[in-house]
DRENTOR-617251 format. One record per atom (N, C-alpha, C): x, y, z; residue in one letter. Coordinates in steps of 0.02 Angstrom, whole numbers, plus 50000, padded with zeros to 5 digits. Each point is the difference from the previous one (the first is absolute). Example, Ala and Ser with C-alpha at 12.3 -4.5 7.8 and 13.67 -1.06 7.14 Angstrom:
residues 2
506604971650390a 499555005950000a 500455006050000a 499825005349964s 500425005950003s 499615005550037s 
END
This chain:
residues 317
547615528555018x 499494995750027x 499975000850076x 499265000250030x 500095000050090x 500024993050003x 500345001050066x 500254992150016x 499354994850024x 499245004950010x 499584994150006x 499644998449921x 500375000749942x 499784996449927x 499994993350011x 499464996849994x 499594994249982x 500884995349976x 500365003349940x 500564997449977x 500554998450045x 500105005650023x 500744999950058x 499844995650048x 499314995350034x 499894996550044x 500134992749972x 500205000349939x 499994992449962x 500824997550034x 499924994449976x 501034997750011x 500144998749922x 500675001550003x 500495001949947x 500484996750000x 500214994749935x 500574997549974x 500334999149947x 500625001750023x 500635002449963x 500264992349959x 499944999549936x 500304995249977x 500515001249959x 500634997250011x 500625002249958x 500234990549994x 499975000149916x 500484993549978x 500605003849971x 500554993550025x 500535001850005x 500484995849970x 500715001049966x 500384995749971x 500855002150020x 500234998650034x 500674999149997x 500035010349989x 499825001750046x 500175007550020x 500115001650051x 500294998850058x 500005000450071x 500085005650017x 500675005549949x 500005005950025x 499295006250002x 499924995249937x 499285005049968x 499325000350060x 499784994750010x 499604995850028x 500065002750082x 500564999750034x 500245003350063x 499705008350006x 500145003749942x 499835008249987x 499405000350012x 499504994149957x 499295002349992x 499584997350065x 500364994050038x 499584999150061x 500345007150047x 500555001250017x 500105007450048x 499265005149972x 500035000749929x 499615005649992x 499084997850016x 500034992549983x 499294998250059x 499685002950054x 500604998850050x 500165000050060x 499895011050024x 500155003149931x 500055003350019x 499185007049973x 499874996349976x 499285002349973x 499325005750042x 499775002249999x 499545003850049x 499424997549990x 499874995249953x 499514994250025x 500154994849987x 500314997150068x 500234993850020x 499394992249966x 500264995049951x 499754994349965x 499784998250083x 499644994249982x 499904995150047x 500564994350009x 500014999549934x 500464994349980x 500515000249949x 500504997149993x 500325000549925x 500224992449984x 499955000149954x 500024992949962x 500654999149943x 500514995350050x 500605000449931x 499904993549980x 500014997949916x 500074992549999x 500634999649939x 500274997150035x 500824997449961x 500104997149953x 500125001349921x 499954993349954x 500594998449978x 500425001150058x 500844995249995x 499814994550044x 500154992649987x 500064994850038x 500414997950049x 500535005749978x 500505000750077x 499765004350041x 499335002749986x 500015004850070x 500375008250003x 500315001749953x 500375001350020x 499785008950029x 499565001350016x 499585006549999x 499874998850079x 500014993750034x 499864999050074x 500205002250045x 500644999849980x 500535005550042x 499815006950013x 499855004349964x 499645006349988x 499245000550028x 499754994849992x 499465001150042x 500024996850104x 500494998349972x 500104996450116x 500195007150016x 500465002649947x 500465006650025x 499455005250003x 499614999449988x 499375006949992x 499634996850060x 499704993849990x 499924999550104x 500265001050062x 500654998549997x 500404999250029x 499995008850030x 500055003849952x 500125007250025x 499155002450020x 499544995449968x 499195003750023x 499675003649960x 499654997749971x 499485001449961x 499145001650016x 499785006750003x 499195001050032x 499424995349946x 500304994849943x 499404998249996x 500224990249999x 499844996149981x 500004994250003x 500324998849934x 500604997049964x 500634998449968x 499724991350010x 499834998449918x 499974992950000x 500355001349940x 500274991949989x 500505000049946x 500084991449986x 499834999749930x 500294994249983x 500484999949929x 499914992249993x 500454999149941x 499614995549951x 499905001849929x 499574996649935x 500544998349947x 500164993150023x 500674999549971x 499804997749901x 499475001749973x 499884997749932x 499995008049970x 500714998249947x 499945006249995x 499535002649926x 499615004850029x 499625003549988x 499475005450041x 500105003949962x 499675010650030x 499394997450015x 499654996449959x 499034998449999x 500094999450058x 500244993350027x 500014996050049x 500195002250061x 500345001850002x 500405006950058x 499625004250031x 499815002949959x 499495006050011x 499344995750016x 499814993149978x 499304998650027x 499924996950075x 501014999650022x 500054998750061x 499775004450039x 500215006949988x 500005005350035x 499395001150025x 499424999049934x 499365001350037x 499794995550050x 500084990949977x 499824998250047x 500224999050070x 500475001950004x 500545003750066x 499635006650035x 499585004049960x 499905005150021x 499275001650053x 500035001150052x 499245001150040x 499655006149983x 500255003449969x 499645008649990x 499325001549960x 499645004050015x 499285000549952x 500365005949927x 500585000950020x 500105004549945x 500904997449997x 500074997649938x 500794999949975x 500425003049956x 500625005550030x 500245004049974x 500824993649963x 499975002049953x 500844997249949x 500375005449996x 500474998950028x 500525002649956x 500834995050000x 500215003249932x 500664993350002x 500704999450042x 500444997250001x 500534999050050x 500505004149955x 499915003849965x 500455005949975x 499855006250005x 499525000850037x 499745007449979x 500035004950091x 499855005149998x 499965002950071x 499495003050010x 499795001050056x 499295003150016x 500125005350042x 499665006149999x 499975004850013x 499655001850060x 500085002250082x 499694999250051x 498994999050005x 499975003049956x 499345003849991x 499714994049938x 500454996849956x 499544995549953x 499534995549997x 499954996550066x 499474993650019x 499395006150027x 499925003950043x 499715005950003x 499615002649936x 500415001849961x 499615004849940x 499724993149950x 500174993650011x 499804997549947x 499084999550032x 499924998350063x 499414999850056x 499655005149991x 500255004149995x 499705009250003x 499774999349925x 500074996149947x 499865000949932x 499494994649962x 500124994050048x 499394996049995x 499295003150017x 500225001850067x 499485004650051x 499405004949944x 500555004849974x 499805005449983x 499615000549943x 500384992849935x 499554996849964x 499544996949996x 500024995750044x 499624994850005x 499974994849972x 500774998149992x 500074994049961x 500334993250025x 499974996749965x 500204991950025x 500964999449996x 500145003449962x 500825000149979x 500255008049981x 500474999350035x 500385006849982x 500594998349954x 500445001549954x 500555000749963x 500255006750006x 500725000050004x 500515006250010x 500404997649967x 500415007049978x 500645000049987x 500514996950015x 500524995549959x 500614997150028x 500635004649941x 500225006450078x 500425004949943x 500614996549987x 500325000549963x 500714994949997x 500445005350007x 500685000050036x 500415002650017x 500764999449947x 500065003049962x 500604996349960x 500515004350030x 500754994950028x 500525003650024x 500295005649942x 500095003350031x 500915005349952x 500424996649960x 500284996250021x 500184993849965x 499934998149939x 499534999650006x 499484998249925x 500435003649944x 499734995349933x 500245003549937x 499635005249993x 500315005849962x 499645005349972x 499304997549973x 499974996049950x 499434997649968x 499474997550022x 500254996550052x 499224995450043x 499775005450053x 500485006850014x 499615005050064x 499695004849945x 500305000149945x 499525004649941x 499404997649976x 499804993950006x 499504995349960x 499494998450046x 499945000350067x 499494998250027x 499734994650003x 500374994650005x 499834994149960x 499654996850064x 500025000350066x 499844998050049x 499335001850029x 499745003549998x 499405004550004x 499264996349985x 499485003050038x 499394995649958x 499535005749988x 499594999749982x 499375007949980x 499584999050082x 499795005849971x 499765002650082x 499164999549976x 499705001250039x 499225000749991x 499735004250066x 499495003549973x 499755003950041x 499704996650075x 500065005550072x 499854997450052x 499214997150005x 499804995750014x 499464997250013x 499674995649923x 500195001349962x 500014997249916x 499884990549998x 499514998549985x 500024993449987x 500554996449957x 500394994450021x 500634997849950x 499764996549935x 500095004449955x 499784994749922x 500344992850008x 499664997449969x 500334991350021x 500655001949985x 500114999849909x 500645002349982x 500605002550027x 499905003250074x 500525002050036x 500164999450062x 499614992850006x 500014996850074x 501005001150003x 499925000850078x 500994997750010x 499914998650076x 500394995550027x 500354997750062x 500445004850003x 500194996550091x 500465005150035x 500005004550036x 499355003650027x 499815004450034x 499304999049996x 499654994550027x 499345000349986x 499484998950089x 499655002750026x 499504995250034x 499245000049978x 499914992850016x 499324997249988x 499754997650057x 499174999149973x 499624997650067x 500004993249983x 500124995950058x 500424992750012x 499184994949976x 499585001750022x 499444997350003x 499794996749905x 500395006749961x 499914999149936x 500444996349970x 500725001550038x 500644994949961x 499954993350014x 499544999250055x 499884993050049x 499434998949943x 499565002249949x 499474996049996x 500304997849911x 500635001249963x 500234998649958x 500424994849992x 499854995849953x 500494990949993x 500705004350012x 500374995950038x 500635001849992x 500275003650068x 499845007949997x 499965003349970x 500425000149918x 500565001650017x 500475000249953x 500114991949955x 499835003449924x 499974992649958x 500954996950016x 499914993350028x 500764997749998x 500254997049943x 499374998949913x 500524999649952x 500385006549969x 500055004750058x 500365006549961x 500575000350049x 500194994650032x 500595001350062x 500455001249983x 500164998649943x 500755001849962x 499925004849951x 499655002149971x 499725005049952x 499815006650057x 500045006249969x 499925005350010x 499255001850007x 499395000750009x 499285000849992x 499374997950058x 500264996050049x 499644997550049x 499735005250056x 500425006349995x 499715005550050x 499535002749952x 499885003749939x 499605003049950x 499504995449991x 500084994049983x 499524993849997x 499275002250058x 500214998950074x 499934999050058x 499755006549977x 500225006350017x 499575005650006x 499405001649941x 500054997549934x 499555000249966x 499374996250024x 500224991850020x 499484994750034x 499535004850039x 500295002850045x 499695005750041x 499645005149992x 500085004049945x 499615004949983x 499434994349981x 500154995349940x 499494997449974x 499524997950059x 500104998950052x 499614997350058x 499715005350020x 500055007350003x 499385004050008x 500505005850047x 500654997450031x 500295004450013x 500405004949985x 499965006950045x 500005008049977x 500834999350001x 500505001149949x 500595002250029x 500095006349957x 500575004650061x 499895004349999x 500755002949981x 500125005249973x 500755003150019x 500235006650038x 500414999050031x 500155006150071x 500735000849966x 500195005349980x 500725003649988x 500285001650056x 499715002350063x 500365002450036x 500434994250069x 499814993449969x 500364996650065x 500374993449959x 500785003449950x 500464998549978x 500444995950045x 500334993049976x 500514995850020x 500375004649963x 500814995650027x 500425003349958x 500524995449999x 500184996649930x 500434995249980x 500835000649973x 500435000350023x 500584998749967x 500154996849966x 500195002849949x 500274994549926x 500534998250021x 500104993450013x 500454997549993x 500534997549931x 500534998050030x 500615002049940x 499944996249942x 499614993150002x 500044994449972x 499485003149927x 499385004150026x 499445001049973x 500435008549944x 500395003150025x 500305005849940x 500404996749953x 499584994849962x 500364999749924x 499364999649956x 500084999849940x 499555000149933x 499834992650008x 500194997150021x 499874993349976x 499664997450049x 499905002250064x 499435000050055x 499415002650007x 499935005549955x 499465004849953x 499704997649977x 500564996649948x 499244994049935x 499804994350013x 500464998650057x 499604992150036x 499415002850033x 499995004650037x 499495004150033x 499154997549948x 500345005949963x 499545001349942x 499594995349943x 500624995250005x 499804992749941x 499664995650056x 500055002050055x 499494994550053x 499395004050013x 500005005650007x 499355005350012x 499734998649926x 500174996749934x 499635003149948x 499534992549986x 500354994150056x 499894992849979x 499555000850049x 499885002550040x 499534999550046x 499265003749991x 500145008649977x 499515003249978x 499754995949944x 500324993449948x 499625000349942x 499654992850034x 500164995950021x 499854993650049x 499265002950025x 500105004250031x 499435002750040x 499455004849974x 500195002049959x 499485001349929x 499534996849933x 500554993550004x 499614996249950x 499494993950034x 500224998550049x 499394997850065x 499585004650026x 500105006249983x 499065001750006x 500245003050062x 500575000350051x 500085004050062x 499815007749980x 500205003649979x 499645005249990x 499295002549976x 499774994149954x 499265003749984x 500154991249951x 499334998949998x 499794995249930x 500465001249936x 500274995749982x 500335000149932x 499804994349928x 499965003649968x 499754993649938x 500924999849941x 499714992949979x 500464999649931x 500285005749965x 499515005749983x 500305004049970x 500395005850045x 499865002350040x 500295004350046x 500624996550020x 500024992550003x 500614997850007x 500565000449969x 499635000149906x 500395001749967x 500435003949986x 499475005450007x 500435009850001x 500414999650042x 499844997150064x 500595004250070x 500564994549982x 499974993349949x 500754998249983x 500395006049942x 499514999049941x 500045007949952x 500335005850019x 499735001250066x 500095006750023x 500744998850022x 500054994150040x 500574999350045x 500715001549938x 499934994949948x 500505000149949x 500005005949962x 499565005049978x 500075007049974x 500475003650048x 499825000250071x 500285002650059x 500814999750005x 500094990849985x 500675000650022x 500345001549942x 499644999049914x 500665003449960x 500085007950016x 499365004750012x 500125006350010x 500505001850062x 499984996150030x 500455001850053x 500684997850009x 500164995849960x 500674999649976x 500485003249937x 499265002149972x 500375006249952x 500235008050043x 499395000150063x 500085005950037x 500824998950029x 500094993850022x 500674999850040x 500425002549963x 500084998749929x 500575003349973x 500255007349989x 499024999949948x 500045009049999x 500045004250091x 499824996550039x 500315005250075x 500644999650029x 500454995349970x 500664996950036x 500335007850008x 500205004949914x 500195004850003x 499855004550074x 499335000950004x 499895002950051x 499775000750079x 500394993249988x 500124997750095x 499904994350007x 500444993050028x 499984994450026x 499524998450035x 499855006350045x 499134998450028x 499344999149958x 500175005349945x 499504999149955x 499764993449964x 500574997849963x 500234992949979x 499534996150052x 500564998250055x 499774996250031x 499274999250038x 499715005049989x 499325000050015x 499534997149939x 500214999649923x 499554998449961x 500364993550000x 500584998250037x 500364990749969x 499384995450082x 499865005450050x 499724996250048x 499365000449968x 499505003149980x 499304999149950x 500044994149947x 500675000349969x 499994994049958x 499844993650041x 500564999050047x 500084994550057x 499084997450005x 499765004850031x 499424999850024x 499524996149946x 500095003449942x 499524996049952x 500414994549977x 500544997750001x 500244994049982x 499564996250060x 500105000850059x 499574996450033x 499324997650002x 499835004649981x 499275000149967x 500004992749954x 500225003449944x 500224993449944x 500184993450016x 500254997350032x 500284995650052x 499564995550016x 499405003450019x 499544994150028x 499614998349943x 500075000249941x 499824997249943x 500324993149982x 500645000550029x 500374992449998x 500054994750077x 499725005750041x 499914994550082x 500584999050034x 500525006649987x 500594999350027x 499545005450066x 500314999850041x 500035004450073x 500795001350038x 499895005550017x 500675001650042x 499774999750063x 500604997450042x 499844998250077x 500655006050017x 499525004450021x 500225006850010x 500164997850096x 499664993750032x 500274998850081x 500364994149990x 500214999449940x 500364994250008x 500584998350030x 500254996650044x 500765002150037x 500535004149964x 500104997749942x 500635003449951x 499825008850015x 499494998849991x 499845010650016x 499415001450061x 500054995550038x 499605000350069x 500175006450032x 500605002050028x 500305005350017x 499815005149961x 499625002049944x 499905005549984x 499145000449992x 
END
């Protein structure tokens, strides 16, 4: 992009909600700070009631920061809510997310600008690559389990595969949506996908750019099986939540029916797969026991149970 684009003359803010990560949270404002196109602003909002993220941000003033570092605290806990601080915290005509775990790459606030630009769209989405240590079991660095599908550069996002975490949008549009972010999903997993679907449905272009990747460390808590299918049994309560309300396209009675149909064909086949693949690799297995997960979730909202995937007990993950 030349630096006199119509775009690059806008102001830009950085919103990161945050929970009880200080070390994390410390990494990703340095890498702010260190960007080749400097935010206007960055926006941290805290959803510990102790504060306890404040420290990390005096300490990032304290040493000097080229853009303006506001920071509060949203002590009700919930992500909706957090994140709807952030916007209204935020002065920018364009707002870039990314989370208090992830790292940014000198050049990423840059290429995400250079990709709106080039499209011509209202929201960009990128890549959030996950980093799994050495460490790791054989099985979960064989399985890929961390990963999301890619889509071609400039490619409109099918609703179906909206994702947070590396996203910017034009503020003007997130500003003209209730909420933004619905806060009966603050404890449930779905309020960023929600939010970006609201959006397309409103007329705006989002877009996907491969080439201006975050990059997340798995942390230690998240390499077990059993952090997989919570994953997955909350992604499957959410995709079916948000399907049978018509978020994706109009749905009737019967279409409701099948995608329960479908869901329960799904998960016996895929618990017969877990067995017949166990022989041939724990990754394998465990890739058809996380598909099951997924459609149990599905199933789930047939009885009005929900998992509070931000709920303190697993807030940290």
């Amino acid at each position: 992009m030349v630096s006199g684009s119509p775009l690059i003359m806008k102001r830009i803010s950085v919103c990161i909600a945050t929970y009880r990560r200080p070390d994390r949270l410390h990494q990703v404002l340095v890498d702010m700070t260190q960007q080749s196109l400097t935010p206007d602003q960055v926006v941290v909002v805290d959803n510990d009631a102790s504060a306890s993220a404040r420290p990390v941000v005096e300490q990032c003033r304290a040493m000097g920061t080229p853009f303006t570092l506001d920071y509060d605290v949203q002590p009700e806990p919930s992500i909706a809510t957090t994140r709807n601080r952030t916007v209204q915290l935020a002065s920018g005509d364009w707002l870039a997310f990314i989370d208090d775990d992830e790292r940014a790459p000198k050049d990423w606030l840059q290429k995400l600008v250079n990709a709106a630009d080039t499209f011509q769209a209202d929201g960009v989405l990128a890549p959030v690559e996950p980093q799994v240590p050495d460490t790791a079991p054989t099985w979960i660095r064989r399985g890929r389990f961390y990963d999301f599908p890619h889509q071609a550069d400039g490619a409109v996002m099918p609703l179906n595969r909206m994702r947070f975490g590396n996203v910017l949008l034009g503020a003007q549009r997130v500003r003209a949506l209730p909420g933004p972010f619905d806060s009966t999903l603050g404890l449930a997993a779905g309020e960023d996908v929600d939010m970006l679907v609201r959006l397309a449905h409103s007329g705006a272009r989002i877009v996907w750019y491969d080439q201006a990747p975050v990059f997340e460390p798995v942390e230690a808590h998240r390499l077990s099986l059993r952090w997989l299918l919570l994953r997955a049994l909350s992604g499957g309560q959410g995709f079916a939540r948000y399907t049978i309300k018509g978020g994706f396209g109009p749905i009737n009675r019967l279409a409701t029916c099948v995608f329960f149909i479908r869901a329960g064909g799904q998960l016996v086949m895929a618990l017969c797969l877990t067995v017949i693949a166990l022989p041939f690799g724990r990754h394998r297995a465990a890739a058809w026991l996380i598909k099951a997960s997924a459609n149990i979730g599905k199933l789930t909202i047939l009885i009005g149970w929900r998992y509070e995937a931000y709920g303190r007990a697993s807030s940290s993950g």
